[in-house]
C-alpha positions in Angstrom: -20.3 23.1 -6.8 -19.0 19.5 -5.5 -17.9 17.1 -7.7 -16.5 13.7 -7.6 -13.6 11.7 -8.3 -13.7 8.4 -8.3 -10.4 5.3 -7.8 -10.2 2.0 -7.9 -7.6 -0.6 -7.5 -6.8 -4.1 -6.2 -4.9 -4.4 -2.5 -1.9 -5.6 -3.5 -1.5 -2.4 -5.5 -2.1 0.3 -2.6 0.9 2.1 -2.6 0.4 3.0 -6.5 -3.3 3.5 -5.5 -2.0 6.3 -3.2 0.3 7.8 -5.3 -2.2 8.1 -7.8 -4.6 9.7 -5.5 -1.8 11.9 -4.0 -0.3 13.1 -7.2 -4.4 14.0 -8.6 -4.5 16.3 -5.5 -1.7 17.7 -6.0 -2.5 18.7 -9.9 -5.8 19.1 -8.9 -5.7 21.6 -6.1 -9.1 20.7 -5.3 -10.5 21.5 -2.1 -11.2 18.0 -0.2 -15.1 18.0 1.8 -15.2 14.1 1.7 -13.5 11.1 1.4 -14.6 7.4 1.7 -13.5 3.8 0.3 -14.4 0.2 0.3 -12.4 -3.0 0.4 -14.1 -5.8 -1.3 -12.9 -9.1 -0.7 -13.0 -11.1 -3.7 -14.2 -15.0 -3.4 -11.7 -18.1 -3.2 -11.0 -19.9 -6.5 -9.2 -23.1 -6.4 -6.9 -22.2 -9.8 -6.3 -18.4 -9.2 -2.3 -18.4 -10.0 -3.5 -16.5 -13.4 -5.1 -13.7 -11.9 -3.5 -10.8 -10.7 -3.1 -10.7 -7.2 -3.6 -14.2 -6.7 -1.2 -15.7 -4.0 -1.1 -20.0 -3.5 -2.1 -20.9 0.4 -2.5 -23.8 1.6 -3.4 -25.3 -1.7 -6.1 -22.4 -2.0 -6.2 -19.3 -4.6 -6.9 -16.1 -3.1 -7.7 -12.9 -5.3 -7.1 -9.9 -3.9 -9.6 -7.4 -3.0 -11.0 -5.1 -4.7 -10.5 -1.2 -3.1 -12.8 1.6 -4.3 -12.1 5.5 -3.0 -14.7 8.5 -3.7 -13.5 11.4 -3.2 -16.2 14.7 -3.0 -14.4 18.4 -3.5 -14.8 21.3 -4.5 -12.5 23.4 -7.6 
């Protein structure tokens, strides 16, 4: 029967996104049939320096985007 495991994160964060992911399939054993993800770009705020992710530009706040992974397998 597939089931469905489901990550999220922000993009400044990917390489602890991946580990996560990595180290589940690892514990997991789970037999991969799908995997597919989204990056969501997040909207410009002009006082951002409080939110995570945020990086000063040009005077501009940008948040970093959100990233979503689904991943379908099989036990």
């Amino acid at each position: 029967m597939h089931q469905i495991k489901l990550f999220r994160g922000y993009e400044n964060e990917l390489a602890a996104i991946e580990k996560e992911v990595n180290d589940w399939l690892a514990s997991s054993k789970a037999k991969v049939v799908q995997m597919f993800g989204n990056v969501a770009p997040q909207s410009a705020k002009s006082d951002a320096g409080h939110i995570m992710g945020a990086e000063r530009a040009g005077g501009r706040g940008f948040i970093a985007s959100d990233v979503f992974l689904a991943v379908l397998y099989e036990k």
